[in-house]
N, C-alpha and C positions, 0 to 999 in steps of 0.2 A: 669659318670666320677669319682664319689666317691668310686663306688665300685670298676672299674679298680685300682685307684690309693690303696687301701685297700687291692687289692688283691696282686699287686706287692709288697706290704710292707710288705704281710706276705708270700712269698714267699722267699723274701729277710732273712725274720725272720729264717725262716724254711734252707736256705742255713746254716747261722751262728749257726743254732742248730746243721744240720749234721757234722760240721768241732768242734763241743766243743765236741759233741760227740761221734767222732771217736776219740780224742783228752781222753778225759774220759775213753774209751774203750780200748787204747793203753795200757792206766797210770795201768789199771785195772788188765791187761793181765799179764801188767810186774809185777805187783806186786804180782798177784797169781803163775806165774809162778817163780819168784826166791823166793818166799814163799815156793813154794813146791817144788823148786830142778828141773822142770821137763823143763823149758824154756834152749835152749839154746842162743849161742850169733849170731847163724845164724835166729833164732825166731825175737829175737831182733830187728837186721836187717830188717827183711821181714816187720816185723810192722812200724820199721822207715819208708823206703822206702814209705809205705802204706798211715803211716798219711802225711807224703810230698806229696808226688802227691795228696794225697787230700786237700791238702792248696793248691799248684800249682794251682787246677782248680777253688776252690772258689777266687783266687785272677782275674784267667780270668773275671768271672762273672764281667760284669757292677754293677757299686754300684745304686740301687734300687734308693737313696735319691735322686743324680745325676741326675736318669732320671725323676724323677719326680718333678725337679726344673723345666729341657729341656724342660721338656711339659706344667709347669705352665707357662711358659714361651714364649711358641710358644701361648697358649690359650690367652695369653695376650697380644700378637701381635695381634693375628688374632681378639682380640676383639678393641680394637684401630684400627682396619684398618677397622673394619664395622662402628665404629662410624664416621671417616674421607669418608666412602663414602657413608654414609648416610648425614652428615652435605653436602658434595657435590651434593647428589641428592636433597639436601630441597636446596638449595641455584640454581641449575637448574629449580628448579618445580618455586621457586619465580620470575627468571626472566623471565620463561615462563610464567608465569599469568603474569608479568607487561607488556612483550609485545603483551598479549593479549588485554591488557586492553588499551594500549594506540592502537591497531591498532582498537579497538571497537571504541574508541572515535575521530579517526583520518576519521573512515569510518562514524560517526556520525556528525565529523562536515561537511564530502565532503555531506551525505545528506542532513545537514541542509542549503549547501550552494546552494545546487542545487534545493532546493524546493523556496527556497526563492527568487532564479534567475527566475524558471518558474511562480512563481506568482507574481512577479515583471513585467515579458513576457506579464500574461493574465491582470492584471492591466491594462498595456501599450496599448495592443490590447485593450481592451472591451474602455479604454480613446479615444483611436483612433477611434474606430468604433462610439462612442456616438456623438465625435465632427463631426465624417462624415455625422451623422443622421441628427445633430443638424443643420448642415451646411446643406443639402440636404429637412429638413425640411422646415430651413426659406428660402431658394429657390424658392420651393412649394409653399411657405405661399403666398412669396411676385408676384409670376405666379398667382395666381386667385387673388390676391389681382387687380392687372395691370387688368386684364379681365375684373372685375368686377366694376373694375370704367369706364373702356370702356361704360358697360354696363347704368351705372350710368348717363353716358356722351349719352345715346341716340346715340353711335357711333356704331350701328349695325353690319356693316360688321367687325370692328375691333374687337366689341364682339367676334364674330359668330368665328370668326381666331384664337384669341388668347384663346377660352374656348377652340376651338377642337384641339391644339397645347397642351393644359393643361393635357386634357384629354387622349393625346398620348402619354405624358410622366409621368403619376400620373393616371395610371388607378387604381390603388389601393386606391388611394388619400381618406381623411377622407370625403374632397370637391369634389367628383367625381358626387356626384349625384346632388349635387348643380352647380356643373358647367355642368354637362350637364343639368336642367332643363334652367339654364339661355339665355345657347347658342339657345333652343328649344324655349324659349322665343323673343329673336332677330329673330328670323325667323318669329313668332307672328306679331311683330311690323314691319317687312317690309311687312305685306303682303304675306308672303309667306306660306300659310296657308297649303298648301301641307306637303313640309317640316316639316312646327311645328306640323301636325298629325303624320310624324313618328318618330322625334324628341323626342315629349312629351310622344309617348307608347315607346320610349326606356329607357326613363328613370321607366315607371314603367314594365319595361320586364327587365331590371338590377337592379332594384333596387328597389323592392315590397316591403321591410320593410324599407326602407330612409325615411327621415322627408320631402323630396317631393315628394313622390307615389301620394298620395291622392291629392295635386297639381295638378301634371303631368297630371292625369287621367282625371279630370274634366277641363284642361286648352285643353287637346284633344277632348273631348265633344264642347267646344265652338269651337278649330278649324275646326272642322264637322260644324257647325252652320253656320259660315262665307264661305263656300265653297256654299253655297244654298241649297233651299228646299228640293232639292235631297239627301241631306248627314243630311235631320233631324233623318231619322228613326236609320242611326248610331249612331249620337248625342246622341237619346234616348238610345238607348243600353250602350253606354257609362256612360252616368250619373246613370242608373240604378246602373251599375257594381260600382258606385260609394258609392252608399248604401248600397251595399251589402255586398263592401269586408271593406270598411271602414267607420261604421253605427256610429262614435264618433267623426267625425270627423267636422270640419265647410264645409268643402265644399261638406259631405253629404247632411245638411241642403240645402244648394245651391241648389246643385244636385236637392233635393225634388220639389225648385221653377222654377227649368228650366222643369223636367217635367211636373208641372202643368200649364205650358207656353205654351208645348207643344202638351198637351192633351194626351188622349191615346191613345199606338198607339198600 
């Protein structure tokens, strides 16, 4: 831009030199020519004429300073107008980021609202589900409790009812193996010794590692016993099996004195 404007100024320069010049060169003419006799007044002429139209044209010429105000001028528009739409593009970019940020945090509070709704949900649920357990436990609890003093009560057949009623609804039950050895027990006590031999082996054919297998198994031993002399040599295999699978136990020992009752068989 410095040299443009430089160049125009000595061009400018260089017009005002050829008009002082010709100007110079007229003055020059006339004065060697009526110096020396030899110019006439039609010369004269011709030179006036000359240096006129040569001022004529350097007068068309735009004045150099002129244009180069016109363009300091337009430069300095055009420079105010980048800075007005730069201040407009920072003043866009700003409230583009502020509605970023408030839509960040608009979209932060719907997921902070909504994680807090669904585990407020699983709270409410897992509440519900404990109180259903808790209600369905002591249900459970108080069904073999009822059984169980049946049983207490020497009220056989109401045992016998209300443990296989237990057992149909709480076969999972912590008390499954104890209410079935019970029920297989009332069967014991009416005499029904049949029954309390498949009774007492189902309780150790469900329930081999329960706190009454080793019960069970030797409470079927004696029900073999009381059927007669026919069902000792079962008896005896049973109380074996008794030592065998469960050698720590008391009614291993037992076992030991039922077969030395029994002799060998």
């Amino acid at each position: 831009m410095k040299d443009a404007r430089k160049g125009r100024m000595q061009d400018a320069s260089r017009g005002g030199s050829r008009t002082a010049s010709l100007v110079i060169l007229a003055l020059s003419v006339l004065a060697l020519g009526f110096g020396s006799g030899c110019a006439t007044k039609g010369d004269f002429r011709k030179l006036e004429e000359r240096v006129l139209d040569q001022s004529r044209q350097s007068k068309k010429q735009p004045d150099p300073f002129e244009r180069i105000a016109a363009l300091s001028a337009e430069i300095e528009s055009l420079r105010q107008d980048q800075q007005r739409m730069a201040g407009q593009l920072e003043v866009t970019q700003k409230k583009a980021e502020d509605a970023l940020t408030e839509a960040r945090k608009a979209r932060q509070a719907e997921v902070s609202k909504a994680t807090k709704a669904k585990e407020a949900q699983v709270a409410k649920a897992a509440a519900a589900k404990e109180a259903a357990e808790t209600a369905a436990a002591s249900k459970e609890l108080v069904a073999y409790q009822e059984a169980l003093r049946a049983w207490r009560a020497d009220e056989q057949q109401l045992c016998i009812d209300q443990f296989r009623d237990f057992l149909q609804k709480y076969p999972a039950s912590p008390y499954a193996d104890d209410a079935a050895y019970w029920m297989a027990d009332c069967y014991f006590k009416q005499a029904d010794y049949r029954v309390a031999v498949l009774r007492f082996n189902d309780v150790v054919r469900v329930y081999p590692t329960g706190n009454k297998a080793a019960d069970a198994l030797y409470r079927q031993g004696e029900s073999l016993l009381k059927l007669g002399p026919g069902f000792h040599d079962a008896a005896r295999t049973v109380f074996k099996q008794v030592v065998k699978d469960y050698p720590d136990s008391d009614r291993a020992r037992e076992a030991e004195q039922k077969l030395q009752s029994l002799g060998v068989g």
